[in-house]
PDB file of N, CA, C and O in Angstrom:
ATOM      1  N   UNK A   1     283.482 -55.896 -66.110  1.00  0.00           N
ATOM      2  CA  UNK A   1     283.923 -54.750 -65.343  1.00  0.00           C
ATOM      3  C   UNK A   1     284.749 -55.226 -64.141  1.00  0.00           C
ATOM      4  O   UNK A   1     285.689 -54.566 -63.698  1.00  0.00           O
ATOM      5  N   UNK A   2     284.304 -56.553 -63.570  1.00  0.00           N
ATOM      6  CA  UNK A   2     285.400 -56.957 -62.420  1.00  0.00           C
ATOM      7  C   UNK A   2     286.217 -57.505 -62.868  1.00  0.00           C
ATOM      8  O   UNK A   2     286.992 -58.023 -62.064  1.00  0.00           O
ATOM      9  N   UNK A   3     286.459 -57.671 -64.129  1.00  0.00           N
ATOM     10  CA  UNK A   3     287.850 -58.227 -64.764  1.00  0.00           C
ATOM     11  C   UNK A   3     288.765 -56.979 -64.683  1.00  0.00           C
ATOM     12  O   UNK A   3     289.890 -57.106 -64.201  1.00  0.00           O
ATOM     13  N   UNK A   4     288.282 -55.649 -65.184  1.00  0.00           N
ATOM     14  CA  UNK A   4     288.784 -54.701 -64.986  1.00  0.00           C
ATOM     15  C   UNK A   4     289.827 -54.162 -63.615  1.00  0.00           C
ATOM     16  O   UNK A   4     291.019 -53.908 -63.445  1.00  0.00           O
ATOM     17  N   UNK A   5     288.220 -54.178 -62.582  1.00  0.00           N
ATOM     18  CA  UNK A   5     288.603 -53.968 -61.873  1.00  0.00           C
ATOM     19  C   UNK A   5     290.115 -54.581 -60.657  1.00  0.00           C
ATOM     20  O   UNK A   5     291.048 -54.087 -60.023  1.00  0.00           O
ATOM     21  N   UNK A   6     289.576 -55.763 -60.903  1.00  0.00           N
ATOM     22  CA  UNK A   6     290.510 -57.148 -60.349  1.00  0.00           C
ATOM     23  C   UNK A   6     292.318 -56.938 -61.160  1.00  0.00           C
ATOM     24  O   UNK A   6     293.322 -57.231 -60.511  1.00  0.00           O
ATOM     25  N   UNK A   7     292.390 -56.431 -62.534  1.00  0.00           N
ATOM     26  CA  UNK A   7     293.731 -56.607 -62.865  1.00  0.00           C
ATOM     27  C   UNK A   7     293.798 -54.993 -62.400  1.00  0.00           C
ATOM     28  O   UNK A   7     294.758 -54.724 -61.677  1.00  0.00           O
ATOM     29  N   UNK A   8     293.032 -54.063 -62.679  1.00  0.00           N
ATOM     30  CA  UNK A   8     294.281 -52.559 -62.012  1.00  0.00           C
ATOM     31  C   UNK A   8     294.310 -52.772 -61.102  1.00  0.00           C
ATOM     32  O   UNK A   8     295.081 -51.855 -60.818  1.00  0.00           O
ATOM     33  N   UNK A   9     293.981 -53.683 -59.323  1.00  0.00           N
ATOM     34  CA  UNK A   9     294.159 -53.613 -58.526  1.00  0.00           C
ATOM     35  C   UNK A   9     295.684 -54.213 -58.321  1.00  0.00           C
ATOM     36  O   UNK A   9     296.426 -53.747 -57.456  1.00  0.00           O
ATOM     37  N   UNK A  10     296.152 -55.467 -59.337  1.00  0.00           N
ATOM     38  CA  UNK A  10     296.970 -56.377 -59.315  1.00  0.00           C
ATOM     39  C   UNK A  10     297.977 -55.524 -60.043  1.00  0.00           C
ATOM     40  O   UNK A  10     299.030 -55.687 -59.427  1.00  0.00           O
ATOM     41  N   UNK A  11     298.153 -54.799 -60.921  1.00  0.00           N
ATOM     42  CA  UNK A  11     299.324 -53.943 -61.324  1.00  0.00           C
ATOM     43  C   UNK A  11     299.800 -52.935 -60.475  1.00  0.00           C
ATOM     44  O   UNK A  11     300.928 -52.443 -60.446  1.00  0.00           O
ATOM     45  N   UNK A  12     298.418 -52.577 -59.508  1.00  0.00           N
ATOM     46  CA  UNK A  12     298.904 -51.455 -58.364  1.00  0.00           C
ATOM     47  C   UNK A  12     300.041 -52.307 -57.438  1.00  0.00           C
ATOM     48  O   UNK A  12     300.932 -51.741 -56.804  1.00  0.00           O
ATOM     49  N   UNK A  13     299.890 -53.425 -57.470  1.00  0.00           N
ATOM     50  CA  UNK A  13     300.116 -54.063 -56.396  1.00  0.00           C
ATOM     51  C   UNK A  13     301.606 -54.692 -56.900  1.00  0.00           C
ATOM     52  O   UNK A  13     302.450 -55.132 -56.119  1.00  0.00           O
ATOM     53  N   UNK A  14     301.739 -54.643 -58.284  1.00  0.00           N
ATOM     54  CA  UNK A  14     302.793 -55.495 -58.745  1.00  0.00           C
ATOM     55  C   UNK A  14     303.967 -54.001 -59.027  1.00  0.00           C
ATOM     56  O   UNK A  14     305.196 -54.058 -58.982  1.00  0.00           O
ATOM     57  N   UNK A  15     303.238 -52.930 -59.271  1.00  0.00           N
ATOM     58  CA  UNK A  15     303.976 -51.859 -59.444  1.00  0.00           C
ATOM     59  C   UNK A  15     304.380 -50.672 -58.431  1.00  0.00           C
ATOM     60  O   UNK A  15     305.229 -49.816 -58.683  1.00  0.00           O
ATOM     61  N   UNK A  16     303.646 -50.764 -57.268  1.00  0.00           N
ATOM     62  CA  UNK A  16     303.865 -49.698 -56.384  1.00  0.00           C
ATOM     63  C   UNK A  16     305.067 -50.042 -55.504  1.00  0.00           C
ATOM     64  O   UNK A  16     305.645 -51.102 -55.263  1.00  0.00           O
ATOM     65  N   UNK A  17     305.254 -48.686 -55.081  1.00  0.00           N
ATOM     66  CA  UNK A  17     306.865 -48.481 -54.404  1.00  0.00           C
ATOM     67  C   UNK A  17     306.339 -48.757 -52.928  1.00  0.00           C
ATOM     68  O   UNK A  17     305.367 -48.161 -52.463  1.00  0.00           O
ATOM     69  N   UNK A  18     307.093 -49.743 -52.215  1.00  0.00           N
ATOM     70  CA  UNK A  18     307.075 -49.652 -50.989  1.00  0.00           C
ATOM     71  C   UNK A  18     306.525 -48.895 -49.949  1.00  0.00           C
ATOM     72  O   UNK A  18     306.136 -47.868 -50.505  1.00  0.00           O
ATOM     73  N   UNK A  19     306.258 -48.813 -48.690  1.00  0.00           N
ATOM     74  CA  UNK A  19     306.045 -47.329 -47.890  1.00  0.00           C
ATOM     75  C   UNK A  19     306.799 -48.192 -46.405  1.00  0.00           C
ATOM     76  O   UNK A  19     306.866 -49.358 -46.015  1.00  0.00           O
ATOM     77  N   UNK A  20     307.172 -47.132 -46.021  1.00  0.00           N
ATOM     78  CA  UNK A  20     307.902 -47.647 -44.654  1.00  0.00           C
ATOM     79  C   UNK A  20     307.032 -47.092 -43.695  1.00  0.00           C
ATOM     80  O   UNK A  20     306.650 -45.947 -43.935  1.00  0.00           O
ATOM     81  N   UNK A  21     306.568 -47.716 -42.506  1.00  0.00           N
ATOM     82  CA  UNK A  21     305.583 -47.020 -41.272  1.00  0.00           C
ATOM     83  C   UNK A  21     306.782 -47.066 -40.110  1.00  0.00           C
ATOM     84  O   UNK A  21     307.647 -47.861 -39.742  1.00  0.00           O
ATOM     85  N   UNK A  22     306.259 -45.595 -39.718  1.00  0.00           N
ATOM     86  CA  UNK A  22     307.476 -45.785 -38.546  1.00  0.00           C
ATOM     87  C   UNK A  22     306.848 -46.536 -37.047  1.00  0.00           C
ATOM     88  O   UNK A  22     305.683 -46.427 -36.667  1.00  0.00           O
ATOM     89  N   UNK A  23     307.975 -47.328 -36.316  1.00  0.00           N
ATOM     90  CA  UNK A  23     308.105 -48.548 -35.405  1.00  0.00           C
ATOM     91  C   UNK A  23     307.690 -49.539 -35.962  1.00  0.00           C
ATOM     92  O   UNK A  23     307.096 -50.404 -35.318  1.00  0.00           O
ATOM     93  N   UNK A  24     307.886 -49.639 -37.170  1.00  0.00           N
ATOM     94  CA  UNK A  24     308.006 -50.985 -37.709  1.00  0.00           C
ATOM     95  C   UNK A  24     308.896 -51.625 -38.508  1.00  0.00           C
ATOM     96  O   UNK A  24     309.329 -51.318 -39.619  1.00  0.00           O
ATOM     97  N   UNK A  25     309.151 -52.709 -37.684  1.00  0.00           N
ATOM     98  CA  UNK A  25     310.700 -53.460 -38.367  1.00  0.00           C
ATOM     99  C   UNK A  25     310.306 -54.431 -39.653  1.00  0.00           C
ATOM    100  O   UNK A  25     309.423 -55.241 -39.369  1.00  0.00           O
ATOM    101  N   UNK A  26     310.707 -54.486 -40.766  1.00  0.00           N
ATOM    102  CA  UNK A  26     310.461 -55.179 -41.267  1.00  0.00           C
ATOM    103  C   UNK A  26     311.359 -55.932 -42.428  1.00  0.00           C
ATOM    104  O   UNK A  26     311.168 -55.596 -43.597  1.00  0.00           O
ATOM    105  N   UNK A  27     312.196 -56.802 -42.164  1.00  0.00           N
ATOM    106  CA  UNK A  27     313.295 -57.352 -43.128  1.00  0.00           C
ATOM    107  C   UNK A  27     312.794 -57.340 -44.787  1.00  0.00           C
ATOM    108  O   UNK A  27     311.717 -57.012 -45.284  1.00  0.00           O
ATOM    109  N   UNK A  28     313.764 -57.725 -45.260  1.00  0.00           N
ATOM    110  CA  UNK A  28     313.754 -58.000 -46.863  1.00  0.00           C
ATOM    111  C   UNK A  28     314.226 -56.403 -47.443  1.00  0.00           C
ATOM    112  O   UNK A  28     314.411 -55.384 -46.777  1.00  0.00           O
ATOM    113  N   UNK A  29     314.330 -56.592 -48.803  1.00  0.00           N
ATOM    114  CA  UNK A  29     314.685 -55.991 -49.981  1.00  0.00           C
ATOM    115  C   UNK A  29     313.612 -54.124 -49.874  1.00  0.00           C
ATOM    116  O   UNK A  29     312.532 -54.132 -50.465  1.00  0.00           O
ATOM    117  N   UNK A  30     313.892 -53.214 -49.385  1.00  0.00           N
ATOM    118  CA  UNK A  30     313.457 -52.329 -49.553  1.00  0.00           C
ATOM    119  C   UNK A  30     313.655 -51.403 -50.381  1.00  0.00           C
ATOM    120  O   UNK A  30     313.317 -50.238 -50.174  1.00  0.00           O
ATOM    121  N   UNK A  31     314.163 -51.768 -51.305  1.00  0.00           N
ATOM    122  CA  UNK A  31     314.193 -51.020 -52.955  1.00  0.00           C
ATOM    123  C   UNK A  31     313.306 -51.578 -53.531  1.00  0.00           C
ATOM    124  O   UNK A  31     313.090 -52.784 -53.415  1.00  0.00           O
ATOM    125  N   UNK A  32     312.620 -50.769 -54.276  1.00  0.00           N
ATOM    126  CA  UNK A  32     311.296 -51.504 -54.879  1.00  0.00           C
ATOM    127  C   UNK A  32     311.974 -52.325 -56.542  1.00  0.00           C
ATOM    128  O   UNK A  32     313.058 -51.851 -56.881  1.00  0.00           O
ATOM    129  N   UNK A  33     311.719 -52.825 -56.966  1.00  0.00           N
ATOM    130  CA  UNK A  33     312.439 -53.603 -58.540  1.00  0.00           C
ATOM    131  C   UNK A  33     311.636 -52.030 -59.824  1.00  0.00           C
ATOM    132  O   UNK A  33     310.613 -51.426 -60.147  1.00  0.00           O
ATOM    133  N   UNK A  34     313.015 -52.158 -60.032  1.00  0.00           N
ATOM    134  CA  UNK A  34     312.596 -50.975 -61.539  1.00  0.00           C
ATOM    135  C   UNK A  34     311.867 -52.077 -62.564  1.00  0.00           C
ATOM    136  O   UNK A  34     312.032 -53.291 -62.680  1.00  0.00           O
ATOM    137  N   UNK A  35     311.093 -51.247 -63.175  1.00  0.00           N
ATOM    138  CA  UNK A  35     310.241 -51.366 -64.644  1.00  0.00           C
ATOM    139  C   UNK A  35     311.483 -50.933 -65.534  1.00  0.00           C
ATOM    140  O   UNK A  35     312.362 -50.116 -65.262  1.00  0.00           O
ATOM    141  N   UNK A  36     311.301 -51.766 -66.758  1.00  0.00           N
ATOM    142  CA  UNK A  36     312.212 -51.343 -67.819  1.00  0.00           C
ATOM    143  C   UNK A  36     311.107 -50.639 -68.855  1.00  0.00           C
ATOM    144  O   UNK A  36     311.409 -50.054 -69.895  1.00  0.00           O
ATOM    145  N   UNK A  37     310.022 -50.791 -68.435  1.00  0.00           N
ATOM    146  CA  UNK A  37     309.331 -49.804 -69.418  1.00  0.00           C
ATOM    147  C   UNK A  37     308.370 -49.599 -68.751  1.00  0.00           C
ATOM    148  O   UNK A  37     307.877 -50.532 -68.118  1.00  0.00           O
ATOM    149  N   UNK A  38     307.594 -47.786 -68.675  1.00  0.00           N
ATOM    150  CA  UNK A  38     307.062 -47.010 -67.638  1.00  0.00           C
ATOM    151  C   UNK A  38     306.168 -47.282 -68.644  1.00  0.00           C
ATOM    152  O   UNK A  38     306.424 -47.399 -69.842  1.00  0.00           O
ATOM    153  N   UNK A  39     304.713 -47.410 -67.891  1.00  0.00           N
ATOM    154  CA  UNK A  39     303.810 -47.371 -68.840  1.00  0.00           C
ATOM    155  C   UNK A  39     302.564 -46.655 -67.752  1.00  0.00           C
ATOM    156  O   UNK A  39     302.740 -46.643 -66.533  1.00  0.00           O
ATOM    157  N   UNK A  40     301.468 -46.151 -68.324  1.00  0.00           N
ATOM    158  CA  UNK A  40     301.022 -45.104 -67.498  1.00  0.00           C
ATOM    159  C   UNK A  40     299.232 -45.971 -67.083  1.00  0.00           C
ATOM    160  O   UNK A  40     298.125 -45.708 -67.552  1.00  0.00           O
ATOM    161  N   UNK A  41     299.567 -46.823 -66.240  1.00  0.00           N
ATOM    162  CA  UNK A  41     298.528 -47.837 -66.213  1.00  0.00           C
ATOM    163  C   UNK A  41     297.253 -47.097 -65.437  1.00  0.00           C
ATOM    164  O   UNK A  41     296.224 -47.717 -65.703  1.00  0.00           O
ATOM    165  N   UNK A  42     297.014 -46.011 -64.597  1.00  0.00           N
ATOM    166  CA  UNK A  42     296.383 -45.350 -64.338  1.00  0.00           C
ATOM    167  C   UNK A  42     294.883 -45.004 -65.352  1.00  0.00           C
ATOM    168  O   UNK A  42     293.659 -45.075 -65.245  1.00  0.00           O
ATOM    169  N   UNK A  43     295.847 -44.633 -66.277  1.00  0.00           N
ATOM    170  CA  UNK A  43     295.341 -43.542 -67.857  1.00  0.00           C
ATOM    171  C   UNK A  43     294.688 -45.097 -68.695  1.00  0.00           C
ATOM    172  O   UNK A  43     293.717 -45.009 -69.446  1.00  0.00           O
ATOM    173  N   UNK A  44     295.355 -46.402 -68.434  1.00  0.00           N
ATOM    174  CA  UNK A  44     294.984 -47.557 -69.298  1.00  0.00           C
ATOM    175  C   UNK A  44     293.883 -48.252 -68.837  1.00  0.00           C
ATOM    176  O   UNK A  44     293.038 -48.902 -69.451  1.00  0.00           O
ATOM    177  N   UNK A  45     294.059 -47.954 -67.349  1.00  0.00           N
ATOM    178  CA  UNK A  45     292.501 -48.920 -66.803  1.00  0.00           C
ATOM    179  C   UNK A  45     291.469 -47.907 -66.768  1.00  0.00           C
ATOM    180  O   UNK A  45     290.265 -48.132 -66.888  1.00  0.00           O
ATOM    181  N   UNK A  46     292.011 -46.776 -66.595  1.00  0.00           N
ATOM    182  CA  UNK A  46     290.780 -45.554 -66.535  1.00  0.00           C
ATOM    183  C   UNK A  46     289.878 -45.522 -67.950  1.00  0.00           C
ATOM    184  O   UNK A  46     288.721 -45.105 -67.896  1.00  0.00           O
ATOM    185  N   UNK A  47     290.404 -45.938 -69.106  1.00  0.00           N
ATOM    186  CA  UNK A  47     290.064 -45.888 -70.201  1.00  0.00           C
ATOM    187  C   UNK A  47     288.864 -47.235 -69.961  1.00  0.00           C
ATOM    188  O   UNK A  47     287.649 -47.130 -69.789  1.00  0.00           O
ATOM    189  N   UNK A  48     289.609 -48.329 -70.018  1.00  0.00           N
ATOM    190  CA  UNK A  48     289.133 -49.320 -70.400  1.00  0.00           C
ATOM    191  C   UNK A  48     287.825 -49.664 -69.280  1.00  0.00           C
ATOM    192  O   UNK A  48     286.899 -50.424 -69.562  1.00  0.00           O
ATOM    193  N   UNK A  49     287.951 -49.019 -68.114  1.00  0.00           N
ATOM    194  CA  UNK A  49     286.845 -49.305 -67.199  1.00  0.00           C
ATOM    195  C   UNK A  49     285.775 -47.890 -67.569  1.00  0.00           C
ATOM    196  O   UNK A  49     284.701 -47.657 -67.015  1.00  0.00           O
ATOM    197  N   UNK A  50     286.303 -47.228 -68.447  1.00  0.00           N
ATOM    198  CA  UNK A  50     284.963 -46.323 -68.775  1.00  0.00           C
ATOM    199  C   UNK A  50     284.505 -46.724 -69.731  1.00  0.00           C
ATOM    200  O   UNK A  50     283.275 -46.719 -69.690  1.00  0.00           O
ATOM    201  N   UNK A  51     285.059 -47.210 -70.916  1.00  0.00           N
ATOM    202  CA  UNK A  51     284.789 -47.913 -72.060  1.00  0.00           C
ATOM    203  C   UNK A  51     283.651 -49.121 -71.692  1.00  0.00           C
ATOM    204  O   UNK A  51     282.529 -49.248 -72.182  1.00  0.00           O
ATOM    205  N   UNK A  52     284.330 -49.986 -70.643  1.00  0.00           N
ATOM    206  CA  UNK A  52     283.286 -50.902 -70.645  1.00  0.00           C
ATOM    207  C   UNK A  52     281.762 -50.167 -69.532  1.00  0.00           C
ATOM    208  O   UNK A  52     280.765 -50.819 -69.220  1.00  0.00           O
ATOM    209  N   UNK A  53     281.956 -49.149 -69.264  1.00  0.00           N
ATOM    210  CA  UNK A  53     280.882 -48.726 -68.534  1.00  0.00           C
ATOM    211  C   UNK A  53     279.949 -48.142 -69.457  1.00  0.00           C
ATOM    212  O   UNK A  53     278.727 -48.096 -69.319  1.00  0.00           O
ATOM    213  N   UNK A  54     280.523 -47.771 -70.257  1.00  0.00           N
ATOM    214  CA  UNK A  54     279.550 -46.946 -71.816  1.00  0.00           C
ATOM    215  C   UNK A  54     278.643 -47.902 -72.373  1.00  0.00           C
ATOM    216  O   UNK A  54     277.462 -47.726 -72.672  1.00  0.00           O
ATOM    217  N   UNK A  55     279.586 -49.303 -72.512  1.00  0.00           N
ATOM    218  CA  UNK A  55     279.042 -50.429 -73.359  1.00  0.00           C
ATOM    219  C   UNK A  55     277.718 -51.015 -72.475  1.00  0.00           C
ATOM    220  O   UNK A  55     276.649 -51.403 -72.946  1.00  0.00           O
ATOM    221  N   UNK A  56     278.134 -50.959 -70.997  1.00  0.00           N
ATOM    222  CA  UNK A  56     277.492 -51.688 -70.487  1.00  0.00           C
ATOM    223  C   UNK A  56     275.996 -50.276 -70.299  1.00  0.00           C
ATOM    224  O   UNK A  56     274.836 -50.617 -70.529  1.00  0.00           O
ATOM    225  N   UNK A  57     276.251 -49.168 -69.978  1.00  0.00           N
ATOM    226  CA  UNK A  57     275.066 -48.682 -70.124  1.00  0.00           C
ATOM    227  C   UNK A  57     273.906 -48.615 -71.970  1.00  0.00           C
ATOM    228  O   UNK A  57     272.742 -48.218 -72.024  1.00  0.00           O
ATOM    229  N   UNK A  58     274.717 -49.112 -73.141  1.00  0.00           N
ATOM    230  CA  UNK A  58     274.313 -48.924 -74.047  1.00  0.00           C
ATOM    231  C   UNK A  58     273.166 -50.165 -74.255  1.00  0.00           C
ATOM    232  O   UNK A  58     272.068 -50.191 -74.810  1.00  0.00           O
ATOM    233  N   UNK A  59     274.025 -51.241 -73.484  1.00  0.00           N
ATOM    234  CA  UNK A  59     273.061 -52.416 -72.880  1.00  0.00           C
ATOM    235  C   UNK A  59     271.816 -52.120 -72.399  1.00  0.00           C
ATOM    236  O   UNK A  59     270.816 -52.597 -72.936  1.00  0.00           O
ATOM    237  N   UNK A  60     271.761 -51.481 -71.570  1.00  0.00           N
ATOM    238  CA  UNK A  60     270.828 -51.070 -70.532  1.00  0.00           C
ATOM    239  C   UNK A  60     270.086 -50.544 -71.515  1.00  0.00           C
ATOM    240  O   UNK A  60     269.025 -51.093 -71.811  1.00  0.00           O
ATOM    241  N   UNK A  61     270.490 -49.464 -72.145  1.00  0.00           N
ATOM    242  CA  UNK A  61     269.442 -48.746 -72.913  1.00  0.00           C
ATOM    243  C   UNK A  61     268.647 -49.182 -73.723  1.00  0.00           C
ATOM    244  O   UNK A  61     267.536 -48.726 -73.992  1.00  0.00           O
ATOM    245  N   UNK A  62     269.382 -50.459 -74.337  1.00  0.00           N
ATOM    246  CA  UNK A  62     268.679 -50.986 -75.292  1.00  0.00           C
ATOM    247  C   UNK A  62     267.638 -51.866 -75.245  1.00  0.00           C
ATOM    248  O   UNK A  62     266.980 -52.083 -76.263  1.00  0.00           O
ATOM    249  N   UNK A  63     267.384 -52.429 -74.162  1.00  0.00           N
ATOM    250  CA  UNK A  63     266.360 -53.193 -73.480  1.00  0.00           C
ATOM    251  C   UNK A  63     265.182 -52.589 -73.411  1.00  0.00           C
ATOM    252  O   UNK A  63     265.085 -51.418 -73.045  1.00  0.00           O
ATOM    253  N   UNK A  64     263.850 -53.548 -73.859  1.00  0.00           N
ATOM    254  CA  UNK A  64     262.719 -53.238 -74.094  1.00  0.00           C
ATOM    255  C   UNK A  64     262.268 -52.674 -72.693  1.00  0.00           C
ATOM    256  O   UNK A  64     262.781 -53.093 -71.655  1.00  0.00           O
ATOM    257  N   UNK A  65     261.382 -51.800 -72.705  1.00  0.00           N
ATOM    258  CA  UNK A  65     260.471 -51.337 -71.541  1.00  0.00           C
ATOM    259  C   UNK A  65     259.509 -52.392 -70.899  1.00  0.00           C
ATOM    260  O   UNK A  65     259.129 -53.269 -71.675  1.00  0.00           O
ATOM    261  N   UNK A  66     259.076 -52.451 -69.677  1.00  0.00           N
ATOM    262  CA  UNK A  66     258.333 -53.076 -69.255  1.00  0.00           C
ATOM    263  C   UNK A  66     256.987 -53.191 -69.881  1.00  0.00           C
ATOM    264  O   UNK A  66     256.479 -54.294 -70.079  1.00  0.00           O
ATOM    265  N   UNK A  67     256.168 -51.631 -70.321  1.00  0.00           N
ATOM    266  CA  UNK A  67     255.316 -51.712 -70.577  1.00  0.00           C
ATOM    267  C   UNK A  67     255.394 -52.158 -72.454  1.00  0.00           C
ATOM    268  O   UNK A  67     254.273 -52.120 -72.961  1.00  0.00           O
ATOM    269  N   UNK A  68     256.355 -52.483 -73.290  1.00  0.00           N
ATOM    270  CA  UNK A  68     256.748 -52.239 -74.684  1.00  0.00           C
ATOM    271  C   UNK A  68     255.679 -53.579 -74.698  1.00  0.00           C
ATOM    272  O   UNK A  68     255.516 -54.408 -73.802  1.00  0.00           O
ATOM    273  N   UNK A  69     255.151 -53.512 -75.750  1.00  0.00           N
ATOM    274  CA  UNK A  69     254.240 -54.657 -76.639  1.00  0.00           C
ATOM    275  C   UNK A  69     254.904 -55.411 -77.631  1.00  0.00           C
ATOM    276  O   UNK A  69     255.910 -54.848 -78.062  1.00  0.00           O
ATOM    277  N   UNK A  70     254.670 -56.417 -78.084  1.00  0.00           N
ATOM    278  CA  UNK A  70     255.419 -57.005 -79.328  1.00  0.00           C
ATOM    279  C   UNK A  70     255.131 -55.952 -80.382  1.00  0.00           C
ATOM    280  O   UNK A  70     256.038 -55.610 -81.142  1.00  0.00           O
ATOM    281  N   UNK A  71     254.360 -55.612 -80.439  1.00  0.00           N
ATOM    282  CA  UNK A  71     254.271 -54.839 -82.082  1.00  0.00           C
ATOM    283  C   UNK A  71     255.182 -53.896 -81.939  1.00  0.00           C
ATOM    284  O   UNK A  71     255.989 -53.833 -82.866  1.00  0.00           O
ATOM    285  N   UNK A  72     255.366 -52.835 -80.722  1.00  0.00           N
ATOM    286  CA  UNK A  72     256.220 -51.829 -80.811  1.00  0.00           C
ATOM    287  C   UNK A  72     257.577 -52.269 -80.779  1.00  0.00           C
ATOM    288  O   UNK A  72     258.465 -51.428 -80.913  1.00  0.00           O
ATOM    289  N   UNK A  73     257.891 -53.617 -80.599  1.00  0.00           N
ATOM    290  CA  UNK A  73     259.347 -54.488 -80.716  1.00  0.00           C
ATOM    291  C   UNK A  73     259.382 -54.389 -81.893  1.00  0.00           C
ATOM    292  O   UNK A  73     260.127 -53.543 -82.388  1.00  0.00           O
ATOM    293  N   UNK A  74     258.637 -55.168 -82.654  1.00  0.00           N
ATOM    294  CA  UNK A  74     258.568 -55.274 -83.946  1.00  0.00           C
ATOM    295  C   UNK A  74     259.241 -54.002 -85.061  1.00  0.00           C
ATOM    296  O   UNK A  74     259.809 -54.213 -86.132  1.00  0.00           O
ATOM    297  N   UNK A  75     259.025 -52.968 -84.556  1.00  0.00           N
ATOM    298  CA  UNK A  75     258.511 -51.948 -85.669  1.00  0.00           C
ATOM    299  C   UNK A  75     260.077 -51.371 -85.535  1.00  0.00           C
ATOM    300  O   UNK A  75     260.446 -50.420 -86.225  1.00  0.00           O
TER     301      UNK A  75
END
C-alpha cells in the first residue's frame, strides 16, 4: 500500500502544473512541459489503492481467531 501510495504522490509531482504565489520571485521555465499522452492517474491509483485495500482486508479476515482451536482450523 506504500508502494502505492509513494508513486501517486511522485506522478502528482511529475505531472502537476505549476502555481505562482504572489511576492514571490522565482526564475526558471514557468510553462509546465506537456504530456503527449493524458492519462487519468487520479482514477489509476484510486483503483489500485482500493484494490490493494480489499486484498489486504481479505487478509485480515482470514486469520484464525484468538480463541480458534486446532480442530476448528482443521475442519
Amino acid at each position: 500500500q506504500a508502494d502505492n501510495f509513494c508513486n501517486s504522490v511522485g506522478i502528482l509531482q511529475q505531472t502537476a502544473i505549476p502555481s505562482k504565489f504572489s511576492g514571490f520571485d522565482r526564475g526558471g521555465s514557468q510553462t509546465p512541459q506537456q504530456q503527449t499522452q493524458q492519462e487519468d492517474y487520479a482514477h489509476l491509483f484510486a483503483t489500485l489503492i482500493s484494490r490493494c485495500a480489499r486484498d489486504i482486508d481479505a487478509l485480515i479476515e482470514s486469520l484464525p481467531n484468538e480463541d480458534s482451536t486446532t480442530e476448528l482450523q482443521v475442519c
